[in-house]
N, C-alpha and C positions, 0 to 999 in steps of 0.2 A: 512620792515615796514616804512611807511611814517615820515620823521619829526615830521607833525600833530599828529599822533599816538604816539609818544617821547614826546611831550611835554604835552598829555593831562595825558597818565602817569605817568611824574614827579610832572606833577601839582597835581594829586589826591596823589600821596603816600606823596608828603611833605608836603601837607595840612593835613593830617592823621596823619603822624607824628609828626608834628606840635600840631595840637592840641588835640593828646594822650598824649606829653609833657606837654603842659598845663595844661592842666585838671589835669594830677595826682598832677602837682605844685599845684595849684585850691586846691582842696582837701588835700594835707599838710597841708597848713596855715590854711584852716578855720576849719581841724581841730583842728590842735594848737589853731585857732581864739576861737574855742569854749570852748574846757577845759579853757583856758584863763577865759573865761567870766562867767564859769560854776565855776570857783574856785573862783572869782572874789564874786559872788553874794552868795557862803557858805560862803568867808569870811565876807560880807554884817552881813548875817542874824546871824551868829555866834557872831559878834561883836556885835549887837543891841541888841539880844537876851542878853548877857552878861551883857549889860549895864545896862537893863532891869532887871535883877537878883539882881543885885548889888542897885539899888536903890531900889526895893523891901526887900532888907534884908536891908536893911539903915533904912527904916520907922522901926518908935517907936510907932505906932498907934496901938491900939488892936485888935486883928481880926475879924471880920464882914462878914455879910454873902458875901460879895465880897472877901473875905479871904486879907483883909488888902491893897486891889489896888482897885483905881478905874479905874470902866467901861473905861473913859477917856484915863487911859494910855495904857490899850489894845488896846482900839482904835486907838492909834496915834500910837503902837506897828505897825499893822497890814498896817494902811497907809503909815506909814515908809517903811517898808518890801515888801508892794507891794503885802500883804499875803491875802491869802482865808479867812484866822481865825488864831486867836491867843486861846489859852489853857493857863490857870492857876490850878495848880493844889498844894494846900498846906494847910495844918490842914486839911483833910477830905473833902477842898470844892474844887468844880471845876468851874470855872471862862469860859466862850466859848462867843468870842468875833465875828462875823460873820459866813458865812457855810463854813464847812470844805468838806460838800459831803462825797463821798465816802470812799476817806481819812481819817476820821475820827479814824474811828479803829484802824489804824495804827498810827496815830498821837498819842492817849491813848495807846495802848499796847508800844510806844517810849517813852512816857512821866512814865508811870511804871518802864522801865528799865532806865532811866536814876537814877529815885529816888532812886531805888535797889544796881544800881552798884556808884552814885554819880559822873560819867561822862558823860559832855555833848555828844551829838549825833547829827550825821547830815545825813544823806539819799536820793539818790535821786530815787524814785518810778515810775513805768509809772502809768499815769492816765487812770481812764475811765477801771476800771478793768486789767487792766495791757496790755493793746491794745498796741504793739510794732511799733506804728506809730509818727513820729516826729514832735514836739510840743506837748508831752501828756505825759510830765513826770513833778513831781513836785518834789519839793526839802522840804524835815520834818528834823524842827530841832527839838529840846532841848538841855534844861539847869539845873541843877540843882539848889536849892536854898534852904536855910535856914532862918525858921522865926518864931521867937518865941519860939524856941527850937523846932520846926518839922522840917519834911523834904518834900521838897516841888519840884515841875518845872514848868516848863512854856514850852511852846515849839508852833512853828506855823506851818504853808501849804505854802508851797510860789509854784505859779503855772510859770512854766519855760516855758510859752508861750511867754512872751516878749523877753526872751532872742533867742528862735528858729524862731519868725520871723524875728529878727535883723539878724540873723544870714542867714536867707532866702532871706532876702534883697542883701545881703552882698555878698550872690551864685549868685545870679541875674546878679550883677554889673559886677561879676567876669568872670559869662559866654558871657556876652556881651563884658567885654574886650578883654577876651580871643577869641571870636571871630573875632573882631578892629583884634588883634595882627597876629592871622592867614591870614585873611585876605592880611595885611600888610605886613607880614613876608613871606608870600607863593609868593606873587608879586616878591618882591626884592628878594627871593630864585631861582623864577622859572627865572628872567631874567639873573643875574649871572649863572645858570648852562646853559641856552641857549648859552652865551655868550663863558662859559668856554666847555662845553658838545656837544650842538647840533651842533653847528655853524661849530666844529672841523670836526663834525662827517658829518654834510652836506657837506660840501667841498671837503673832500674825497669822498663821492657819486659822487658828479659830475664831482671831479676829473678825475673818475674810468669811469665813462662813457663817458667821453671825452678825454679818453688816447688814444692818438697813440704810435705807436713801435717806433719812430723814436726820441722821446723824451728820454732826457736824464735824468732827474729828475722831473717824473711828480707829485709825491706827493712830500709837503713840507709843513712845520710845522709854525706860527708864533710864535708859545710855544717850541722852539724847547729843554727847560729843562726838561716837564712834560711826561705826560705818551704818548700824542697824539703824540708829536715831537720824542718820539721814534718808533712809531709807524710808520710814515710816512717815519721814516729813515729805519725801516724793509719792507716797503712797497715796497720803491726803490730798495733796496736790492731784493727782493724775484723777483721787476719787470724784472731786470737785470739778472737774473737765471733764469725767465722764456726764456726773449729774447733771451741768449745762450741757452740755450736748444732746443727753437725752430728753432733757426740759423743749430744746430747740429740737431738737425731731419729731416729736411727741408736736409741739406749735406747726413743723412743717405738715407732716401726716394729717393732721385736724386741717390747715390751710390747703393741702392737696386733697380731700376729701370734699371742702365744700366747695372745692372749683371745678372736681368732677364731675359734683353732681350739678354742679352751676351748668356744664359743659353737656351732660347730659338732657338736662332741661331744655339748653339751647337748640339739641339736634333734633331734640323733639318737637320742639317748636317750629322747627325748618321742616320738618319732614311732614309736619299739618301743615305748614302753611304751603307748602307745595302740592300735598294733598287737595286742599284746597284752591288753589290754583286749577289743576287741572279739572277739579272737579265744577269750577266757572265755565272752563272751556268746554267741557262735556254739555255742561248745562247750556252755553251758548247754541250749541248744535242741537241740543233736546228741544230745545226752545221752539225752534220752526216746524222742526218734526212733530212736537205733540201741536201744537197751532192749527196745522194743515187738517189734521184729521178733527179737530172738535171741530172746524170750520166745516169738516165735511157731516160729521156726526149733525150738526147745530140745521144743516139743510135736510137731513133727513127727518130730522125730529119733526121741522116745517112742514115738510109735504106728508108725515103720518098723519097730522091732525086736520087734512082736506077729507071732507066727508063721499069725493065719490072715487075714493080705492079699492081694488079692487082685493080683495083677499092674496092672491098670487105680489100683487103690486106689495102690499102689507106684509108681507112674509120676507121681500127683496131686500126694503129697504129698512126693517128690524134688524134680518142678518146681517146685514152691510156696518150698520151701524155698532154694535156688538164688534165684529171684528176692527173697526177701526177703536172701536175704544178700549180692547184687548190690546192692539198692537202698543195704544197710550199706557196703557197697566205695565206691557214686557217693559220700554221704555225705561219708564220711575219706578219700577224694581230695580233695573241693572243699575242705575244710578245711585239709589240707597245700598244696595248691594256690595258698592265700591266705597262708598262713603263710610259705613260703619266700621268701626273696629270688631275684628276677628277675636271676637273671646276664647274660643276654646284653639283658640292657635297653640299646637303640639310642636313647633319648631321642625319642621318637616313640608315640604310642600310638592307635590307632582305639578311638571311644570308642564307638560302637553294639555290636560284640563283648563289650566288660566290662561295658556294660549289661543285657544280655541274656546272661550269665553269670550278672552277681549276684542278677538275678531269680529266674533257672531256680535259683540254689543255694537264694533266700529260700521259693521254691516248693515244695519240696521236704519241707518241714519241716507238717507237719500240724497242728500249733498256731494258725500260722498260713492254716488255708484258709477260712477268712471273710473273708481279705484279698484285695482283689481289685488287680492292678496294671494301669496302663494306660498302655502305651508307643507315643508318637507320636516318631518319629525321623526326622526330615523333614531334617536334614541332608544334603545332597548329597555332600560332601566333611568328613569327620568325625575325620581323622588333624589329630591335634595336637600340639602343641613340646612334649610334657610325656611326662614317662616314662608308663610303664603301670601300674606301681610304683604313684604319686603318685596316680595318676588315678584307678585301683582304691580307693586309702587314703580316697581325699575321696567318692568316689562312695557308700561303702560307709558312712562315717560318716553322712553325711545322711541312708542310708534304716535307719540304724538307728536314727537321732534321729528319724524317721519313725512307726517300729514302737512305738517309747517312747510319742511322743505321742500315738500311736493306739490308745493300751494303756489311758494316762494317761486318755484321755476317757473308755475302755468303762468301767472304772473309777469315774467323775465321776458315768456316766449310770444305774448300776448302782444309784448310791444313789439319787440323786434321781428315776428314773425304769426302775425294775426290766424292766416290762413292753416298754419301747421299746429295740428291737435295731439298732443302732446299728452298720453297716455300714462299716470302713475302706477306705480306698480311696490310692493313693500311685499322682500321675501323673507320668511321665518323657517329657520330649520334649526335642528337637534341632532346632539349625535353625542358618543360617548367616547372620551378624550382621557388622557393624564394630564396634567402639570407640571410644572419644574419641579416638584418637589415627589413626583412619582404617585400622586393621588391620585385614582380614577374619578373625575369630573363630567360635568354634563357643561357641552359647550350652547350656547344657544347665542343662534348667528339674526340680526335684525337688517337685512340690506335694503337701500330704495334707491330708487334712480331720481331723487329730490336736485334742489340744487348746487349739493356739497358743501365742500369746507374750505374755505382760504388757509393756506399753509401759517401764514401767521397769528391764524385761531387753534391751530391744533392740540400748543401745547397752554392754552387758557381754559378750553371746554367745561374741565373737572372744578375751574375756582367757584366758589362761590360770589354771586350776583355777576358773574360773566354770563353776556347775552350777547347776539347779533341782531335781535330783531328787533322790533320797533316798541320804542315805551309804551307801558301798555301794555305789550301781546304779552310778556312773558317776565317770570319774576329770577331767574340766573338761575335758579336754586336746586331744577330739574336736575340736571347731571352733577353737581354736588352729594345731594340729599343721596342719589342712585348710587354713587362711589361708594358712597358711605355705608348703605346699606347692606351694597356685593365685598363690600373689608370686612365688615363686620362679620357679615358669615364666609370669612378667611378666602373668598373668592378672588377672581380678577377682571376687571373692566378695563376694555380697552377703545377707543373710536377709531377708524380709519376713513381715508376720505380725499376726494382732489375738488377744487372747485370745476363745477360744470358735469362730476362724476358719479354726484350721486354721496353717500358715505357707507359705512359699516357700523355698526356695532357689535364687540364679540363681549359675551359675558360668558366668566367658566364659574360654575357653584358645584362643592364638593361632593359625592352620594351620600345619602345618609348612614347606606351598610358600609363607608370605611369608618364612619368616626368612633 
């Protein structure tokens, strides 16, 4: 809120306050002011009226049809009093000195009950039918008297309009002063609490928008005993526990930055050395493969260079040779192929392609051809948010954990049952799925009929350097590194399996048309 907006506020609430203050003072006194003037003027006409009795019952003159007063002294009664009418009422006569109006009847039914009970009376009435409007009340006395051995009163109307204009007057002056006072009083209030209030409260604004960190006390108090000066001294305070905090955020952010990228380093470094890893084991199997054929190449060479071949003979075993050194070239392609890093990786990968890559490479290897694969890619749309890179790296580990397991069983069944030939088999399918989260994904399923999984390995697979198989064969890092790589592109891995059953692997990777 602006200043301006502060100070048209205090100005309207202390001018309201101000003169609600007023005013009820206003109204105290002039009510006081008026019972004052209202008792003032019954004691008037009480005492007139009394005096008035008393020199009435003083005369020794016989009674007349004026009932023993003259006309005269009613009338000076009544100019005395300020009254409507004066009433005489004694021996039987009644005496009516100007109009009493409507009053009247009330004047005579008061002047009866004075006579009856022989105490005076005083009353003040509203006028004009009893209309509850101010200035319209009259004040009815009597008195009693005695003359001539009867009993007598007197009694007048006095109209209480003089006194409710004075008294209107009096409200006038009072609301005008009271105005002066507000006025006056609202000025000299509103510039003392600027003084004491805004001014405090300004300074700190601009304070605050003109702080810098490097300041060592940028709020400060000229009041430093009052509420502001403590204020300014918490202000400091709180500035100084922001500025270490942000000193220490600022140290943790820099310390979570280079454990990130400490942390990144490391997964890179797992994820080659795994790389590497499997690319020994490739190597281990290329190894005999390319051996077999220079061995075969290395005898054809020998028998080209016997001098009685025959051209048809020469032509057999050139071709022969070519193709076996061809099949060495596909070989140490696939292998470099796999080994190098993918530079122009677009973070997108079809994953039927590197499927049917890493078969045709696993294929190729003659150790393996009692393994049969069987690929159902039923995927429609099979391009996914995940490198190629990545995708190759995970792909490749499962169906080497595959080979392992399927290795691991002939193995098992070698002992226990020589005679029965024990066929591997590794199935690969695709298909297009959601997720929990309602994102259309590509599931791609890895099953073998290897030698499974012990229930108390199931929930260790994903740790890092958890293995089962023998030191040496394998570095833990396989299905770590693979975890890691299907989170990273927001996927999910999962293993299933029973010992003796073989296992699963399900991997789900997002499409790349939702992201």
């Amino acid at each position: 809120m602006k200043s301006t907006g502060i100070k048209s506020h205090i100005t309207v609430i202390l001018a309201i306050l101000l003169a609600a203050g007023q005013l009820l003072i206003s109204m105290v006194v002039i009510s006081f002011w008026q019972q004052s003037l209202m008792r003032a003027e019954m004691e008037k006409a009480m005492s007139t009226l009394s005096a008035v009795a008393s020199m009435v019952q003083e005369s020794t003159g016989a009674p007349d049809e004026n009932g023993g007063v003259s006309p005269g002294l009613l009338e000076h009664l009544r100019q005395d009093l300020g009254a409507s009418c004066t009433v005489l009422s004694a021996n039987n006569l009644t005496r009516l000195q100007g109009e009493c109006g409507p009053e009247e009847s009330v004047l005579n039914e008061t002047l009866k009950q004075v006579v009856t009970a022989g105490v005076a009376s005083l009353r003040i009435i509203d006028a004009g039918q009893g209309l509850p409007f101010l200035g319209h009340k009259v004040l009815i006395g009597a008195v009693p008297l005695e003359q001539h051995g009867g009993r007598g009163s007197i009694g007048t109307v006095i109209s209480l309009q003089s006194v409710y204009e004075e008294i209107s007057q009096g409200r006038e002056i009072a609301y005008v002063y009271i105005l002066v006072n507000v006025i006056i009083l609202t000025t000299i209030g509103l510039f003392r609490l600027i003084q004491v209030v805004v001014r405090p409260i300004e300074r700190l604004v601009t304070l605050t928008n003109t702080y810098q960190s490097q300041e060592s006390s940028p709020f400060f108090s000229d009041q430093e005993g009052n509420e502001f000066g403590r204020l300014s001294l918490a202000l400091n305070k709180m500035v100084h526990r922001i500025d270490d905090d942000r000193l220490k955020l600022r140290e943790t952010v820099e310390s979570l930055a280079q454990a990130n990228q400490q942390l990144r380093a490391t997964q890179q470094k797992m994820v080659q050395t795994e790389k590497m890893a499997a690319i020994g084991r490739l190597s281990a199997g290329l190894a005999h493969e390319i051996g077999n054929p220079l061995g075969i190449v290395q005898g054809y060479l020998e028998m080209l260079g016997q001098d009685d071949l025959s051209p048809e003979e020469h032509q057999q075993f050139s071709s022969r040779s070519l193709q076996e050194l061809e099949r060495i070239n596909r070989l140490i392609h696939q292998l470099l192929d796999f080994a190098k890093t993918r530079i122009n990786d677009t973070g997108n990968a079809e994953i039927h392609p590197l499927i049917q890559e890493l078969v045709g490479m696993l294929q190729d290897q003659k150790k393996l051809s009692g393994l049969e694969f069987q690929l159902h890619l039923d995927a429609e749309n099979d391009r996914v948010a995940a490198s190629s890179e990545s995708v190759h790296q995970v792909i490749l580990n499962s169906l080497l954990n595959a080979l392992d397991a399927i290795a691991e069983r002939h193995a098992v069944d070698d002992i226990r049952a020589p005679s029965t030939l024990h066929k591997g088999i590794i199935c690969l399918s695709t298909a297009n799925t959601t997720d929990n989260e309602g994102r259309t994904c590509v599931r791609i399923t890895i099953k073998d009929n290897g030698i499974g999984i012990k229930d108390k390995d199931l929930h260790n697979l994903f740790d890092p350097f958890f293995t089962t198989k023998e030191p040496g064969k394998g570095t833990g890092l396989g299905l770590a590194v693979s975890y890691a790589l299907v989170e990273g592109a927001n996927g999910q891995m999962q293993i299933q399996g029973k010992e003796g059953q073989g296992a699963t692997v399900v991997i789900l990777l997002p499409l790349w048309a939702d992201r």
